[in-house]
C-alpha positions in Angstrom: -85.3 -178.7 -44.1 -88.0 -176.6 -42.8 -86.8 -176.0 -39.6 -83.3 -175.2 -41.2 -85.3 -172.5 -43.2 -86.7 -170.9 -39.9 -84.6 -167.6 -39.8 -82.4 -166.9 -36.7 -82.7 -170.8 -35.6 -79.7 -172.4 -34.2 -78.6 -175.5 -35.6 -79.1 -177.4 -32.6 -81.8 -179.9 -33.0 -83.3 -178.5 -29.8 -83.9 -175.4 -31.4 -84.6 -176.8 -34.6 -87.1 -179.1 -33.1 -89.2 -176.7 -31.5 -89.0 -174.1 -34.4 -90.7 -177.0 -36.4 -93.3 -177.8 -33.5 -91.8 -181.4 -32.0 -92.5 -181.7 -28.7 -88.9 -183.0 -28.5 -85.4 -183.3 -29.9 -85.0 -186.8 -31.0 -86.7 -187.2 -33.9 -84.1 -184.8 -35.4 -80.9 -186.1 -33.6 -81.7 -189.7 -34.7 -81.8 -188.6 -38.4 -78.6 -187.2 -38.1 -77.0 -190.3 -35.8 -79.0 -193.0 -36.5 -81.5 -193.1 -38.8 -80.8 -195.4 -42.2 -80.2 -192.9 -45.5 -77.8 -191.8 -47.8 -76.2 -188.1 -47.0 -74.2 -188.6 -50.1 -76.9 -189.2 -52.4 -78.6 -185.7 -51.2 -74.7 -184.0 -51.6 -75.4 -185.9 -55.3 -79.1 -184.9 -55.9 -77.8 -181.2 -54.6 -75.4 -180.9 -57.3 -77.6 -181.9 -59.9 -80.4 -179.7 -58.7 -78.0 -176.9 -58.9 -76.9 -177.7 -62.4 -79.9 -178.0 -63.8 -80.8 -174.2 -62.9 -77.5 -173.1 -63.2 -76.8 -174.9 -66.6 -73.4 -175.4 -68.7 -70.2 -173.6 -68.5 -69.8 -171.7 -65.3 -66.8 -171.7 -62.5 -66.2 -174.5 -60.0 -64.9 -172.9 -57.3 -62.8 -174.5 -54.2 -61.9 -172.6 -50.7 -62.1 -174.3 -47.0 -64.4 -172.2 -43.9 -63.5 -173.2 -40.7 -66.3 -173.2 -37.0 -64.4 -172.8 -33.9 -65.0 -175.5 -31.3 -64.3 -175.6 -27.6 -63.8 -178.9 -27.0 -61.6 -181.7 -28.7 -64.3 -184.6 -29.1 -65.8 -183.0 -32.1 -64.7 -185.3 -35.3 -61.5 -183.5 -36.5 -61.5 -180.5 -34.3 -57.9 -179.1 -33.3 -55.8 -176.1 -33.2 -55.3 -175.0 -36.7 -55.6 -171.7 -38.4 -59.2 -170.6 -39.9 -60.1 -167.5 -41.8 -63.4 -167.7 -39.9 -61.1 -166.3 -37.3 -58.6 -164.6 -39.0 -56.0 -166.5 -36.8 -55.2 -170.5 -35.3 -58.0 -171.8 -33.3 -59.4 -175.1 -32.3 -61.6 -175.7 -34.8 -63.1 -177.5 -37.7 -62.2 -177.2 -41.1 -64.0 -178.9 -44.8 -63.0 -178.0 -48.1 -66.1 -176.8 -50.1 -67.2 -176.3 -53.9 -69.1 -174.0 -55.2 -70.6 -173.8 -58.8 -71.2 -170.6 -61.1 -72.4 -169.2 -63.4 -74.2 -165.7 -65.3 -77.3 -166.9 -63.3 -76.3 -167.1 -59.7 -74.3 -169.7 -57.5 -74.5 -172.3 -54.7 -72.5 -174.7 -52.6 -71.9 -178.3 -54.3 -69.9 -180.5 -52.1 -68.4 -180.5 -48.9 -65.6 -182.8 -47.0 -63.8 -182.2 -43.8 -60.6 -181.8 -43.1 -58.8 -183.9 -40.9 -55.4 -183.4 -39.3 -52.9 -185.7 -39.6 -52.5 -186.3 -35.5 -55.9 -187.9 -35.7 -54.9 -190.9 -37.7 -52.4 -191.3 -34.9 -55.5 -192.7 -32.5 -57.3 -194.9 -34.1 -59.4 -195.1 -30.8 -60.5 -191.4 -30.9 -61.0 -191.3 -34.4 -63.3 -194.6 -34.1 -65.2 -192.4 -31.3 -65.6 -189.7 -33.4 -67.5 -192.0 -36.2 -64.6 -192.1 -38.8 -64.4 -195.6 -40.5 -61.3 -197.5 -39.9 -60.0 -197.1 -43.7 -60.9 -193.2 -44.0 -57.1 -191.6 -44.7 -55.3 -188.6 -44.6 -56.1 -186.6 -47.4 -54.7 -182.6 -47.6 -57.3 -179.8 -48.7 -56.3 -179.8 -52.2 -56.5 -183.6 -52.5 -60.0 -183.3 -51.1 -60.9 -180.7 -53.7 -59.3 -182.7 -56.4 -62.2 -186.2 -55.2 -65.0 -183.3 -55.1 -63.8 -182.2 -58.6 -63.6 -185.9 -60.1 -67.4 -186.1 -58.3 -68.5 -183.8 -59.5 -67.2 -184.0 -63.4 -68.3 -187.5 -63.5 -71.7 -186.9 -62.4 -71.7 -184.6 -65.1 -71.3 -181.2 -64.2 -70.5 -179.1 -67.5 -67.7 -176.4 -66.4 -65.6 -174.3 -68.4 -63.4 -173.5 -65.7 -62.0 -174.0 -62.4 -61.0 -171.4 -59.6 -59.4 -171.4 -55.8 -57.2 -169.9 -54.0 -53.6 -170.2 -53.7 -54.0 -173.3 -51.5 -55.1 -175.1 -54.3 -53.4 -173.4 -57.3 -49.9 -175.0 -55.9 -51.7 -178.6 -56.3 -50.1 -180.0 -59.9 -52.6 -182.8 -59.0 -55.7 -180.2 -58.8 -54.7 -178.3 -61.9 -54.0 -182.1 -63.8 -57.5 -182.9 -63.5 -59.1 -180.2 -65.3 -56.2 -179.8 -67.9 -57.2 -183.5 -68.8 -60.3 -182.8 -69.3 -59.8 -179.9 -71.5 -61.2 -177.4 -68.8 -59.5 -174.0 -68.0 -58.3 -173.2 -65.0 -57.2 -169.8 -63.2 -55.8 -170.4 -60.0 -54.3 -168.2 -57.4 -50.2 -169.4 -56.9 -48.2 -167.8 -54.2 -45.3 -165.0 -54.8 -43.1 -168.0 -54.7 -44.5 -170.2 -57.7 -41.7 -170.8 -59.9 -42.6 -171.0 -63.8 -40.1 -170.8 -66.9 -40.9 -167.7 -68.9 -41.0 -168.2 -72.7 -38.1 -166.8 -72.9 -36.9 -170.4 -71.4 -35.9 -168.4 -68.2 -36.7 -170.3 -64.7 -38.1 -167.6 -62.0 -40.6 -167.4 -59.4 -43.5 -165.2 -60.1 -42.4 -162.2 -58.2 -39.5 -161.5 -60.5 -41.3 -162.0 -63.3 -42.8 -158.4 -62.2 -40.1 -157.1 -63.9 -40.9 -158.0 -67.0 -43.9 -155.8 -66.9 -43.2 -152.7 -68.6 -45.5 -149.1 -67.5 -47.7 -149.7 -70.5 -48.4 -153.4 -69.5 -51.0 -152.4 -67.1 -54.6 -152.9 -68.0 -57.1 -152.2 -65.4 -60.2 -154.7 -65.8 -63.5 -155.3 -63.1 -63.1 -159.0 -61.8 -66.5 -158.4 -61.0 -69.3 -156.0 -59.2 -69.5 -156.2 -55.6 -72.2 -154.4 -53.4 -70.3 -151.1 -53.6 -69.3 -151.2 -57.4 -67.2 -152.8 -59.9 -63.9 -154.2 -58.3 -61.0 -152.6 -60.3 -57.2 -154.0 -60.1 -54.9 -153.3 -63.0 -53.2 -156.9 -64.4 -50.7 -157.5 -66.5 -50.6 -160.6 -68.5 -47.0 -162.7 -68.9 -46.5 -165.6 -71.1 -44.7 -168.2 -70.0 -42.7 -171.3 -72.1 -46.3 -173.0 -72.4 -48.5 -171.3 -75.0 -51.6 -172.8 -73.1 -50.3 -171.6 -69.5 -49.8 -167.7 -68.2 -49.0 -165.7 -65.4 -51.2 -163.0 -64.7 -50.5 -160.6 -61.9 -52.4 -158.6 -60.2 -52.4 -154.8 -58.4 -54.4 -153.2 -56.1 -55.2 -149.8 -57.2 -55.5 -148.5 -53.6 -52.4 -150.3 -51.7 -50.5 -151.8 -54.5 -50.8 -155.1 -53.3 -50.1 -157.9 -55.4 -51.5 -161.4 -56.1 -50.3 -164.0 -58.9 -52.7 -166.2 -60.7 -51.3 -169.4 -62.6 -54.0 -169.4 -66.0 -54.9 -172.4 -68.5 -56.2 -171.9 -71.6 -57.4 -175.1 -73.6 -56.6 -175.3 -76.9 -60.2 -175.2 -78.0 -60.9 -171.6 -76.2 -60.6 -168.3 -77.5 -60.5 -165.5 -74.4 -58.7 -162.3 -73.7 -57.7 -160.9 -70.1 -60.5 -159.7 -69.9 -62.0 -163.2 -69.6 -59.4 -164.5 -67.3 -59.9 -161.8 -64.9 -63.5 -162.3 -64.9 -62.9 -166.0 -64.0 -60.4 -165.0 -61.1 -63.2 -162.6 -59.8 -65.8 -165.7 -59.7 -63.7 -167.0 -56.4 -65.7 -164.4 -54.5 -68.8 -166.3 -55.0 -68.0 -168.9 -52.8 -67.1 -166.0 -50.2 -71.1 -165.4 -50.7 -72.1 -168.4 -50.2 -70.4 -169.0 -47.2 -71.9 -165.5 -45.6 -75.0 -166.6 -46.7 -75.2 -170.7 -45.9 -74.1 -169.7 -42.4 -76.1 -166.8 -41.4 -79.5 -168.5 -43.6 -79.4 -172.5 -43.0 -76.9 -172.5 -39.8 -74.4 -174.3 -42.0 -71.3 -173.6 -39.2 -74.1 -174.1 -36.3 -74.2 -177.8 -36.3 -73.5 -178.8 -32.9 -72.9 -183.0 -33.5 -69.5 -184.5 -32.7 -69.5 -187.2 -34.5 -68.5 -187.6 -38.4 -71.1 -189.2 -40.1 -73.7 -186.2 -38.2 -71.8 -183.5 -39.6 -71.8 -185.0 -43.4 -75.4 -185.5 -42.7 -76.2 -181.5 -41.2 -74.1 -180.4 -43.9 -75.7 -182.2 -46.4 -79.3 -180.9 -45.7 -77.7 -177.4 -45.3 -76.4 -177.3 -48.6 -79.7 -178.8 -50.0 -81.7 -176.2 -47.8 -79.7 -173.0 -49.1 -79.4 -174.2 -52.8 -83.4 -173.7 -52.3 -82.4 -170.1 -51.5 -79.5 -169.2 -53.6 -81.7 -170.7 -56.7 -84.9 -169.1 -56.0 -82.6 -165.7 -56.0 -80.8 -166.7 -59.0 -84.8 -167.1 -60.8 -85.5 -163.5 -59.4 -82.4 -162.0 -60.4 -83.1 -163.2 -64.0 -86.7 -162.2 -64.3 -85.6 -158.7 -62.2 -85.3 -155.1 -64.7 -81.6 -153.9 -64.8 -80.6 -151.9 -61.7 -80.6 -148.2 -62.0 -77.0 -147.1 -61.6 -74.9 -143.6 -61.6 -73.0 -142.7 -64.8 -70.5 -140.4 -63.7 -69.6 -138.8 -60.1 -71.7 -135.3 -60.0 -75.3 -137.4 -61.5 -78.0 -136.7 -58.6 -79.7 -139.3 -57.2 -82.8 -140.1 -59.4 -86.3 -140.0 -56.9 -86.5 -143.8 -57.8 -83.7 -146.2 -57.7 -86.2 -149.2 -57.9 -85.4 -152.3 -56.4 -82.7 -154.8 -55.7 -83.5 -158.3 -56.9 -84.6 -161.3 -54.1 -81.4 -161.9 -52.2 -80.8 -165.6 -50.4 -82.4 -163.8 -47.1 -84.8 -161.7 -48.6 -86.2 -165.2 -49.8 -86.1 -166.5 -46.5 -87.9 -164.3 -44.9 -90.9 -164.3 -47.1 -90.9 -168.5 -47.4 -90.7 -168.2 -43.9 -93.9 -166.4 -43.6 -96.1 -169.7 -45.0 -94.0 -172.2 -44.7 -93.1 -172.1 -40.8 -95.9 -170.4 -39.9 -93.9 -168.5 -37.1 -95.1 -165.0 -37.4 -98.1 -163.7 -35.6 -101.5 -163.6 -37.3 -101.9 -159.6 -37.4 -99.2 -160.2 -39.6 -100.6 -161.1 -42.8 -98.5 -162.0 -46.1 -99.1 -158.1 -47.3 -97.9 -156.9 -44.3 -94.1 -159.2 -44.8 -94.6 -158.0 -48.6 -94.9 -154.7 -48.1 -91.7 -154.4 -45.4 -89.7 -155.9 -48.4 -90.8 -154.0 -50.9 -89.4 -151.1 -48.7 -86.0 -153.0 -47.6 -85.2 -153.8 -51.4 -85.9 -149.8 -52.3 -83.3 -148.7 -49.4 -80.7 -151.1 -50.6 -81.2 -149.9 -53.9 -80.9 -146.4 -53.3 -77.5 -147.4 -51.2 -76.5 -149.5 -53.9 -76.3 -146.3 -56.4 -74.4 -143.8 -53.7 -72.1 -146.6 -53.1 -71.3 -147.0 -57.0 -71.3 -143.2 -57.2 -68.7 -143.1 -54.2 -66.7 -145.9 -56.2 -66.5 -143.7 -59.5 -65.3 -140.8 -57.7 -62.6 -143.0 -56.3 -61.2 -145.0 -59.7 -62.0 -141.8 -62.0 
């Protein structure tokens, strides 16, 4: 955990190792291979720890991250497309969830993916470290056993969010309905649905039932630059607890479709929906930030049980991080932001609140024990003081820039 903490470390246990001060690399590779504990019990005791701080009625979120690989050894590496790429790579793939809420956010649970080829050698998928009764599953049936894990440990969400990969799984969206939870889901331009005017069409010609007043342009959230406007339209369909929302870029036009549940007991406007959509990007986040912070895509093991092991203690290591930020951003004063596109800069912007690496850096200070003496704790304080000004001061000419453009 330390060692994963060490900024700018490698997730080799070499690297790791001597960041830590072992005078070798064994001690850490045999806790990954071969020592005797649970790496699902710290995936449970993550979750919980996350909870707790995060508390009841947030966002669970699903989306897969893929790590290229050059070999074919590595436990379900093989050509397959990745966003990490952008394109199909060898590489490994695992489904992940994150939970959300007003207070901040953080990875949850994690499983790989594994392609269906595999299963057709037992032999190199008992090399790799898989047992002999581990089965196929798809991304969106792995999402759906990290959902049931997580909602009968007893994680309190009010809703559920993913992209369309997951919103075209009935057996995804059947577990939160059951449970009463609210769901909105991405669905491709293809998803059919019966309007409730009892008329069966997929969701791209239902854009035609939108008429030029149906627009309502709503924030799905505030990025680093400003709020992120799209205008939606809402469209019922022949279930009073199920809609269609669509939605349009402001810039390109670009659409997207979202499938949304509503549970009887809930009481939201669009305005809520789109603010559940927007929560999707947190995962996005935490992905930037568990890989360039804890080396969560750095692991270099082959085998399977290794990588649930490194993973685990990555997520464990950044939920650290991602709730000592969410703490700072609670206790932190409102940022100072433009009101309209001719305001002048004011001579002081203040400061932005502890990010995940801002955090690092400072823990790193006393806890590794890596930085020179001359160095002292004032010296690390100080050089963030003056880093968290200059991003606040970018922050507000950003959101200026962004009102000039959606005015």
């Amino acid at each position: 955990m330390r060692a994963l903490l060490v900024p700018g470390v490698a997730g080799n246990c070499w690297a790791l190792a001597q960041a830590v001060g072992h005078a070798r690399p064994y001690r850490l590779q045999h806790l990954l291979s071969g020592a005797v504990w649970d790496e699902d019990a710290v995936r449970d005791h993550v979750r919980g720890f996350v909870a707790r701080h995060l508390g009841e009625g947030g966002v669970l979120i699903f989306d897969e991250t893929g790590d290229l690989k050059k070999g074919t050894c590595t436990a379900g590496a093989g050509r397959q497309y990745t966003g990490t790429a952008g394109r199909i790579e060898n590489a490994i793939v695992a489904v992940y969830a994150t939970y959300a809420t007003a207070a901040g956010h953080a990875l949850v649970d994690r499983e790989l993916y594994v392609q269906e080829h595999w299963f057709a050698d037992p032999e190199r998928m008992a090399k790799a470290g898989f047992e002999p009764d581990h089965a196929f599953a798809t991304k969106p049936q792995l999402a759906k056993a990290q959902a049931e894990r997580a909602l009968d440990a007893g994680l309190a969400p009010a809703w559920a969010t993913g992209d369309e990969v997951y919103g075209r799984s009935s057996e995804l969206r059947e577990v939160f309905e059951a449970r009463g939870i609210g769901y909105v889901f991405a669905v491709g331009c293809d998803y059919t649905l019966t309007t409730s005017g009892s008329v069966r069409m997929r969701a791209d010609q239902a854009l035609h039932l939108v008429e030029s007043r149906g627009w309502n342009r709503r924030s799905c959230g505030n990025g680093a630059k400003g709020r992120r406007l799209y205008d939606w339209a809402w469209i019922a369909t022949a279930s009073e607890r199920h809609q269609l929302l669509i939605r349009r870029s402001i810039s390109t036009g670009e659409l997207a479709y979202y499938l949304a549940y509503v549970p009887d007991h809930y009481v939201c406007s669009l305005t809520d929906l789109v603010k559940v959509a927007g929560t999707r990007w947190a995962i996005e986040d935490d992905f930037q930030d568990a890989k360039q912070a804890v080396g969560l895509d750095e692991t270099q093991v082959r085998s399977y049980r290794a990588w649930k092991r490194h993973t685990a203690l990555a997520l464990a290591a950044y939920a650290l991080l991602a709730i000592g930020s969410s703490l700072a951003k609670a206790a932190h004063p409102p940022p100072v932001l433009p009101d309209d596109v001719d305001q002048t800069a004011p001579a002081d912007c203040g400061k932005t609140a502890l990010t995940v690496p801002e955090i690092q850096r400072l823990l790193a200070t006393t806890v590794a024990q890596r930085t020179p003496p001359t160095q002292t704790i004032d010296f690390h304080l100080a050089w963030s003081d003056w880093r968290r000004s200059h991003q606040a001061r970018a922050r507000w000419h950003h959101y200026r820039t962004r009102l000039a453009l959606t005015a």
